[in-house]
MARKEFI-610083 format. One record per residue: residue number from 1; residue in three letters; chain; x, y, z of N, C-alpha, C, O in turn. Coordinates in steps of 0.02 Angstrom, whole numbers, plus 50000, padded with zeros to 5 digits. Layout:
! MARKEFI-610083
i; aa; ch; npx; npy; npz; capx; capy; capz; cpx; cpy; cpz; opx; opy; opz
NUM; ALA; A; X; Y; Z; X; Y; Z; X; Y; Z; X; Y; Z
...
! end
This chain:
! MARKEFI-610083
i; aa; ch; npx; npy; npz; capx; capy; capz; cpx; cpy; cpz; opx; opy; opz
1; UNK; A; 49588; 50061; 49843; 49570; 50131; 49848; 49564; 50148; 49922; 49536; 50107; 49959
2; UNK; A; 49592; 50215; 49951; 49601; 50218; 50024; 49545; 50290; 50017; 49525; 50316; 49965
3; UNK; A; 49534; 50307; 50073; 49501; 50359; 50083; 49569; 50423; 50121; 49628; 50407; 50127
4; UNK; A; 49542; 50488; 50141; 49595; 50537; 50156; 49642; 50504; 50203; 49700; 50523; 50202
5; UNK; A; 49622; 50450; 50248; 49673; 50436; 50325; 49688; 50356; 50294; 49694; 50309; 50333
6; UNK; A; 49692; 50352; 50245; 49724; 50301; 50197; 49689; 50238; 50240; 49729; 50192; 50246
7; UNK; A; 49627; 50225; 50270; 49594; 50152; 50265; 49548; 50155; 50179; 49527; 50189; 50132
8; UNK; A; 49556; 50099; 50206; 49531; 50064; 50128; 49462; 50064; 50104; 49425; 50038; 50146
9; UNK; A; 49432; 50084; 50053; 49382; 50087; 50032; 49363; 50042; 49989; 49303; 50039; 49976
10; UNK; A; 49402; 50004; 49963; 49388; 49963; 49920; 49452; 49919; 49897; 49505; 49944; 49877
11; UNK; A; 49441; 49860; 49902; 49510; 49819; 49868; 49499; 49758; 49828; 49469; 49707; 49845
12; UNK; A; 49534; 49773; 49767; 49518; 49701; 49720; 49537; 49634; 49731; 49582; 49614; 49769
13; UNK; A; 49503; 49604; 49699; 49548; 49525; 49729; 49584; 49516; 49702; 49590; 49455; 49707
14; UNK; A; 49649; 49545; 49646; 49712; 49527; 49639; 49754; 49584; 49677; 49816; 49587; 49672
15; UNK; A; 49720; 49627; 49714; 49754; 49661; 49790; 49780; 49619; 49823; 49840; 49612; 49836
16; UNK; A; 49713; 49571; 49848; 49716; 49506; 49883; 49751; 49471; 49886; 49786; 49461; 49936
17; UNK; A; 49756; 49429; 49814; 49796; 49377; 49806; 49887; 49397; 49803; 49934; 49360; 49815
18; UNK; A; 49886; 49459; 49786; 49972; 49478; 49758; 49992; 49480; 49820; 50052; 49470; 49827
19; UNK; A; 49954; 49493; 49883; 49978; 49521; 49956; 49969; 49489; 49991; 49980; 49505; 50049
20; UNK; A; 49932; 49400; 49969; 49909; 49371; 50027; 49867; 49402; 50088; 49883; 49409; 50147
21; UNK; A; 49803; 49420; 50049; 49791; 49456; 50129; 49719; 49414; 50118; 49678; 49458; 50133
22; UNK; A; 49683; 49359; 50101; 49649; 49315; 50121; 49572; 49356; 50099; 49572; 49405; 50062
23; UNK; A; 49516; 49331; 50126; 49449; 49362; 50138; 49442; 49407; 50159; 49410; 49453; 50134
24; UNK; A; 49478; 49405; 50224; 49424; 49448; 50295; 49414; 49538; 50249; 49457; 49545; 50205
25; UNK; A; 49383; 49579; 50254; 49344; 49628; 50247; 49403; 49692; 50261; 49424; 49703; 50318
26; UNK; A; 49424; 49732; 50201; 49458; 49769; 50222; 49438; 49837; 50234; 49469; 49875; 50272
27; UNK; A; 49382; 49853; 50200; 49343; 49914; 50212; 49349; 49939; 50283; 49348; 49903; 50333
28; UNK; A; 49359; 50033; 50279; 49389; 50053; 50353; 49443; 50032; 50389; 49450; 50068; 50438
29; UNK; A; 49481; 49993; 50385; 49567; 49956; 50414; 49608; 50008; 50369; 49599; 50018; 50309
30; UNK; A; 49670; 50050; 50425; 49710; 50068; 50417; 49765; 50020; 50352; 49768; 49959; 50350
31; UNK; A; 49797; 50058; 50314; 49835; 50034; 50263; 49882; 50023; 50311; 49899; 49965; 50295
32; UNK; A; 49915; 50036; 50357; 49981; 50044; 50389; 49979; 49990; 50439; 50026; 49966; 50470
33; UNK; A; 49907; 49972; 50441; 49896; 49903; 50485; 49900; 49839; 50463; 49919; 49791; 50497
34; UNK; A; 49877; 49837; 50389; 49901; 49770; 50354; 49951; 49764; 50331; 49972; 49706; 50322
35; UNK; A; 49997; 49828; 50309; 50058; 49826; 50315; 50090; 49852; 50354; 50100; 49909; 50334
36; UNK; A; 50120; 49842; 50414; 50162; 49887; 50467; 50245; 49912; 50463; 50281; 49953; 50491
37; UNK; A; 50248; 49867; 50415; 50324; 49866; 50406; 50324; 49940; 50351; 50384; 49953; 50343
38; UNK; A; 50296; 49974; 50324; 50296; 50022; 50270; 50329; 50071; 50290; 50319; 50099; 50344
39; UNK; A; 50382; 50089; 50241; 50467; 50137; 50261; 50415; 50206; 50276; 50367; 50213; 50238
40; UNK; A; 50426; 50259; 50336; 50405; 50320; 50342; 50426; 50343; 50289; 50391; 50393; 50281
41; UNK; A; 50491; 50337; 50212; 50468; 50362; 50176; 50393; 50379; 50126; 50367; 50425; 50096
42; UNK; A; 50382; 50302; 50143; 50308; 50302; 50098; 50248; 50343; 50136; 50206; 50382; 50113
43; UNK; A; 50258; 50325; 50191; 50184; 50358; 50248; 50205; 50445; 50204; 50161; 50471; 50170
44; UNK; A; 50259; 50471; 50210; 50261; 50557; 50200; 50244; 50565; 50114; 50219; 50618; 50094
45; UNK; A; 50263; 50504; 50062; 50220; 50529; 50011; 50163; 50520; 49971; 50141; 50539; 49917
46; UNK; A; 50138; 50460; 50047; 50043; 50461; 50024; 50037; 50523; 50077; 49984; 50550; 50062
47; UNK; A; 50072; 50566; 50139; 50032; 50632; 50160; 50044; 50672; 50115; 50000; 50716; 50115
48; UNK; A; 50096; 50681; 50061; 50101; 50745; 50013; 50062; 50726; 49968; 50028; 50774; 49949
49; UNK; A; 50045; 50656; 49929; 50000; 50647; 49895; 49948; 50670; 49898; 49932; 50699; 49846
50; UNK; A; 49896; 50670; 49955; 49839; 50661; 49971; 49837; 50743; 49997; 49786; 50775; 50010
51; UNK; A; 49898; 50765; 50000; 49912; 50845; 50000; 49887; 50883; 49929; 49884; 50945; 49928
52; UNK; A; 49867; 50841; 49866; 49871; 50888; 49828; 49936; 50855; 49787; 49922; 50838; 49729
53; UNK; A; 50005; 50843; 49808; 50055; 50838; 49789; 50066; 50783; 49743; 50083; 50734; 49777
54; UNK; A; 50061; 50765; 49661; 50086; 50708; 49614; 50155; 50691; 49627; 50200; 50731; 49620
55; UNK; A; 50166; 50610; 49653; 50246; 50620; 49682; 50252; 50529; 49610; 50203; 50510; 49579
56; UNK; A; 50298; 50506; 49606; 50318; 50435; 49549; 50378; 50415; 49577; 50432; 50445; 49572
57; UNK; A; 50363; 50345; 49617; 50427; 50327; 49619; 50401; 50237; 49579; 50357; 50195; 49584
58; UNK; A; 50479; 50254; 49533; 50485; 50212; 49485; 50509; 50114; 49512; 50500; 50061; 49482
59; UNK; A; 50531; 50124; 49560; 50560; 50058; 49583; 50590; 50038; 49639; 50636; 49997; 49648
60; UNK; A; 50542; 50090; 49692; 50533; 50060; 49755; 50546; 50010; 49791; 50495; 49979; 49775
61; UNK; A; 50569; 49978; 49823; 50570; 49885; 49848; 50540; 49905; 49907; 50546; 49955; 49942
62; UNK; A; 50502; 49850; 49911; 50458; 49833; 50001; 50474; 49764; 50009; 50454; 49716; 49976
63; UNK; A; 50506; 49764; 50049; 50531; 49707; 50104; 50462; 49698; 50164; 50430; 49738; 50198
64; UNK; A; 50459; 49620; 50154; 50402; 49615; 50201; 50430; 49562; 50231; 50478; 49529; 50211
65; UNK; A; 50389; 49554; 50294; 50436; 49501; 50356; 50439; 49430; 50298; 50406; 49425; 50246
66; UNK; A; 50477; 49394; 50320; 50490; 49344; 50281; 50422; 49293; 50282; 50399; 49270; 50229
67; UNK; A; 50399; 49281; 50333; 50327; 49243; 50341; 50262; 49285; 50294; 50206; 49259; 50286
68; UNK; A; 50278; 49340; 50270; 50231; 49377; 50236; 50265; 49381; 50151; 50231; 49394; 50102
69; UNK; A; 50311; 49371; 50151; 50341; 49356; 50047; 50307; 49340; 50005; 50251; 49339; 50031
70; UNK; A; 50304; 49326; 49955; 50286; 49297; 49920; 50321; 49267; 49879; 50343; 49296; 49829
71; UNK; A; 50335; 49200; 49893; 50391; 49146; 49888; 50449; 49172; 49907; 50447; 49186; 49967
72; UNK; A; 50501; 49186; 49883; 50563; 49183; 49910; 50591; 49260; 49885; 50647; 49275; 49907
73; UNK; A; 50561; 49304; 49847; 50552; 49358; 49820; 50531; 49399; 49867; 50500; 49385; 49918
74; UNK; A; 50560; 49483; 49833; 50545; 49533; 49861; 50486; 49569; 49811; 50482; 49546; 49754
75; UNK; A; 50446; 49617; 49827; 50417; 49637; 49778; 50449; 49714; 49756; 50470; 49758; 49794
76; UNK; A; 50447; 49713; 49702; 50469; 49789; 49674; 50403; 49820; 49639; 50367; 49796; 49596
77; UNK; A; 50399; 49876; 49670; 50323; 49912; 49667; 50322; 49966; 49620; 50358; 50011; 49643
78; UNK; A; 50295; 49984; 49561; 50286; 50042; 49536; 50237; 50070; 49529; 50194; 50051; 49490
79; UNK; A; 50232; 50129; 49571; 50173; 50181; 49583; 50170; 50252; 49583; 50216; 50289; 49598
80; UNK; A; 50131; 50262; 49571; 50099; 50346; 49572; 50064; 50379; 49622; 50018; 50341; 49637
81; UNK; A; 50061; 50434; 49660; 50038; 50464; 49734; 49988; 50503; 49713; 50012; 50525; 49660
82; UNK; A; 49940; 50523; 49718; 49902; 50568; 49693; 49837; 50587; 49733; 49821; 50544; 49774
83; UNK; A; 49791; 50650; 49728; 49745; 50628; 49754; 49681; 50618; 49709; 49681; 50626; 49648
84; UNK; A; 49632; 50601; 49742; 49571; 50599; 49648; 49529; 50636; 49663; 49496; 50660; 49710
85; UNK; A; 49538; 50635; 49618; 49485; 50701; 49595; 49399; 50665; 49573; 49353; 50702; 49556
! end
């Protein structure tokens, strides 16, 4: 869960584990900082999201540096943009 400037408010531990992102404390850290590699498509539809705007993309791929994979795989992401209410 991110707050309006998309740092993190809260993250589960199978956040964790699916992303390898370990212990350390993610609360307040930019989303765009643990992942840097994230296509400026995505950055413009968490801003229309968080605009108000419901956006669905069905099968996305995120390519992450190869030292960051998870095994030898890419992940294919399916998500929803929204803001909450």
């Amino acid at each position: 869960m991110f707050d309006r400037e998309m740092r993190y408010l809260h993250v589960s531990r199978r956040w964790r584990t699916d992303y390898d992102l370990g212990d350390r404390d993610l609360r307040g850290v930019l989303h765009y900082d643990v992942f840097p590699d994230i296509p400026e498509s995505w950055k413009e539809a968490h801003r229309r999201g968080l605009a108000g705007e419901v956006l669905r993309g069905d099968s996305d791929r995120f390519e992450r540096a190869i030292e960051q994979r998870i095994g030898d795989e890419n992940i294919c992401i399916l998500c929803r943009v929204h803001e909450h209410l």
